[in-house]
C-alpha positions as CSV (number, residue, x, y, z in Angstrom):
1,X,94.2,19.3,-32.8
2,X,96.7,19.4,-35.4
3,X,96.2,20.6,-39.0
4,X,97.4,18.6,-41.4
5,X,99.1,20.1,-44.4
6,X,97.3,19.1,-47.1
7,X,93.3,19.3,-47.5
8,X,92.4,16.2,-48.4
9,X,93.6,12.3,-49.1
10,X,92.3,13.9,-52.9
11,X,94.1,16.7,-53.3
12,X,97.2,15.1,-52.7
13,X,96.7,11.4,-55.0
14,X,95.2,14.3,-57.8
15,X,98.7,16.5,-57.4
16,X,100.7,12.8,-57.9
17,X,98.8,11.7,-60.8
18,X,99.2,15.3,-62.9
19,X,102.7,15.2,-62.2
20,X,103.4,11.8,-63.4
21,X,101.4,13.0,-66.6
22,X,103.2,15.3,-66.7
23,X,106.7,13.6,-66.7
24,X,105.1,10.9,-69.4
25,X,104.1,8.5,-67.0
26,X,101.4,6.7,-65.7
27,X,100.9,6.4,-62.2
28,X,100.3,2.8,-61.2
29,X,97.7,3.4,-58.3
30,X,100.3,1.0,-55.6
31,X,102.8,3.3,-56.3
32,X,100.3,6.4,-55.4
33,X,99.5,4.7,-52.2
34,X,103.6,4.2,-51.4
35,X,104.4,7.5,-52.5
36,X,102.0,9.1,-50.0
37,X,102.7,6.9,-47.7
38,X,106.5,8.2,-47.8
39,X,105.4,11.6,-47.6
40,X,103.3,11.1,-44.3
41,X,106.4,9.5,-42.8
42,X,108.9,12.2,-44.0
43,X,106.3,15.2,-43.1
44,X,105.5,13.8,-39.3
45,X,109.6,13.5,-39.0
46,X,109.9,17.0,-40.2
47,X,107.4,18.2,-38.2
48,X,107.6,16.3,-34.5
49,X,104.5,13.8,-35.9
50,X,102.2,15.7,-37.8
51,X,100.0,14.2,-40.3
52,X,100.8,15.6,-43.9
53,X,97.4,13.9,-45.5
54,X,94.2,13.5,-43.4
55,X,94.2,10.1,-43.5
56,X,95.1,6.8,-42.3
57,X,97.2,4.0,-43.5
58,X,96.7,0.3,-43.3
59,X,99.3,-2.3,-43.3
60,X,98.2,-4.9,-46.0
61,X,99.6,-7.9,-48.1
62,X,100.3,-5.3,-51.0
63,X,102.0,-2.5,-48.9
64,X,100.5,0.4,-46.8
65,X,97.1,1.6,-48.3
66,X,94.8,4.4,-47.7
67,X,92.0,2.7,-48.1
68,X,89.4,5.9,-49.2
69,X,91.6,6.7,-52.1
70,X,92.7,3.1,-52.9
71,X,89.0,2.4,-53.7
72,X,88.5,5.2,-55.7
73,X,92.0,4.8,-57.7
74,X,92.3,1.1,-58.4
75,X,90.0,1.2,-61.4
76,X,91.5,4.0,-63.1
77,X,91.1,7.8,-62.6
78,X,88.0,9.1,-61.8
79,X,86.6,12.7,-62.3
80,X,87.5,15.2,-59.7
81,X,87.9,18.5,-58.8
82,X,90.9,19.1,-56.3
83,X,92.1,22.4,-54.6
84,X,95.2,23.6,-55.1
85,X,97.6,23.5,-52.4
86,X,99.7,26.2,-50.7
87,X,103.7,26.3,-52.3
88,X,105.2,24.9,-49.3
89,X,102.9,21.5,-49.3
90,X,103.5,21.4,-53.3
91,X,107.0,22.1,-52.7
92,X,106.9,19.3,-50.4
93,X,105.0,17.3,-52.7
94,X,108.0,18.1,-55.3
95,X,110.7,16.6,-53.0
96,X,108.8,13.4,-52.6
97,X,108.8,13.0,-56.1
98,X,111.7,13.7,-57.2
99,X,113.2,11.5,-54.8
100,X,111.0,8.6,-55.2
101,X,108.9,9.6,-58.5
102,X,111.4,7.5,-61.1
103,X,111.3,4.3,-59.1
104,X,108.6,1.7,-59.8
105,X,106.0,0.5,-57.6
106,X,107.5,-2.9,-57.3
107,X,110.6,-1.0,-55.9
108,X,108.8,1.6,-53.5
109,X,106.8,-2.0,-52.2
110,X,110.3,-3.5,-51.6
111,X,111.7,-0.6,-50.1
112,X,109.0,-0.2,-47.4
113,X,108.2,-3.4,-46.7
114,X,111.9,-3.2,-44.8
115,X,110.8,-0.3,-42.8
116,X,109.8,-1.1,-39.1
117,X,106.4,1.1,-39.1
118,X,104.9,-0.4,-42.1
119,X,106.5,-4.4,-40.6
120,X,105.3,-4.1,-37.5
121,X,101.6,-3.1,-38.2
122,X,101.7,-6.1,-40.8
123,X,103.0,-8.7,-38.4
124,X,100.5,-7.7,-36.6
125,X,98.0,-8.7,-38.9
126,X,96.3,-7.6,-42.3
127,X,94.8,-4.5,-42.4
128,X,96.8,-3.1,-39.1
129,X,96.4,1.0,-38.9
130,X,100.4,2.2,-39.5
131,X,100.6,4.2,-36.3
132,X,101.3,7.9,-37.0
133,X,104.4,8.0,-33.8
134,X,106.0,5.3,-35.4
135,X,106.3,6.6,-38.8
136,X,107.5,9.7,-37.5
137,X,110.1,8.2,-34.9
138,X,111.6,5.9,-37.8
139,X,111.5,8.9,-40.4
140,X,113.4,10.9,-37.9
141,X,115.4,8.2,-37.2
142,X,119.2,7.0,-38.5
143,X,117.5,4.2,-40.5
144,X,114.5,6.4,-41.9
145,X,116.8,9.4,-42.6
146,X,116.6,10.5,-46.2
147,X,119.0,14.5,-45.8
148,X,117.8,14.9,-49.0
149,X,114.2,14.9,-48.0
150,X,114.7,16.6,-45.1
151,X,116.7,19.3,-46.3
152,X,114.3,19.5,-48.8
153,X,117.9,20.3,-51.5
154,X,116.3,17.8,-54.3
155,X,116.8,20.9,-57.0
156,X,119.8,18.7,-57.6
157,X,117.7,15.3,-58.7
158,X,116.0,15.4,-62.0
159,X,113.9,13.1,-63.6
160,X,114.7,12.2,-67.0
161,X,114.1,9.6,-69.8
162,X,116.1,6.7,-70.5
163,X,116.8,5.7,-74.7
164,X,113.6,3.1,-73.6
165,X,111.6,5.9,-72.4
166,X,112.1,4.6,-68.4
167,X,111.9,7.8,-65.8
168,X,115.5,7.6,-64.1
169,X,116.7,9.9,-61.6
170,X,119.7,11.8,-62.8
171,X,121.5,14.1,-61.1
172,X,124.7,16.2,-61.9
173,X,128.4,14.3,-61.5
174,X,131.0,16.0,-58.7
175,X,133.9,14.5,-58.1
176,X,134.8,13.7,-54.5
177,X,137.1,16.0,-53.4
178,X,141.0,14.4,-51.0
């Protein structure tokens, strides 16, 4: 039986939802659900198709939903104690967001609704489990691959303000050497 990386479905919406308070931000509870979504996909294609979160996701209209924490979420933030989680699963964590953390949830829903795991469970109807093989196979894959994610060299991507106060993800200018 594999051990998933983080605790609990909990820990890991809680971890998001600091972090984007953190930044400024409020966290939109779709774009919780995408974001880990994104990290269950990139951790199983790290790891040969390991679950990062305890939990399962369903295909829906909206986008892929755990459904325990979607309930909970969608009418704001409830009280909770969470765990903290080892350095690795926060570093991890970190990655995720600073890859995907400045984009909106209308993006993130436009962005996955292309890839194949998340497309095929919906076409095959609503509320379709997201099977775990095929987000890691397409994570791993050429069309899934994200180096920066799976390198885990996001150090480089910061996430600032714009003059509006939007989160943008900036990151330092190199020319391209000839």
């Amino acid at each position: 039986m594999e051990i998933p990386s983080a605790e609990s479905v909990f820990d890991v919406a809680e971890w998001f939802l600091d972090t984007a308070l953190n930044d400024g931000e409020y966290l939109q509870p779709m774009k919780m659900q995408r974001l880990m979504y994104l990290c269950q996909g990139y951790y199983a294609a790290l790891t040969g198709g390991k679950r990062f979160i305890p939990a399962v996701f369903l295909a829906t209209e909206t986008g892929p939903v755990e459904p325990s924490s979607y309930r909970v979420y969608a009418s704001g933030r409830p009280t909770l104690g969470y765990r903290s989680m080892d350095r690795k699963t926060q570093s991890f964590l970190q990655t995720v967001w600073a890859r995907f953390g400045a984009y909106s949830a209308d993006y993130l829903g436009r962005l996955i609704s292309t890839h194949a795991p998340y497309a095929d469970a919906f076409a095959a109807g609503n509320m379709t489990e997201i099977d775990q093989a095929a987000l890691a196979a397409y994570y791993a894959g050429a069309k899934g691959r994200d180096e920066r994610i799976r390198s885990g060299e996001m150090s480089q991507t910061r996430v600032m303000r714009s003059q509006t106060g939007k989160a943008v993800a900036v990151k330092k200018w190199i020319p391209q050497k000839k």
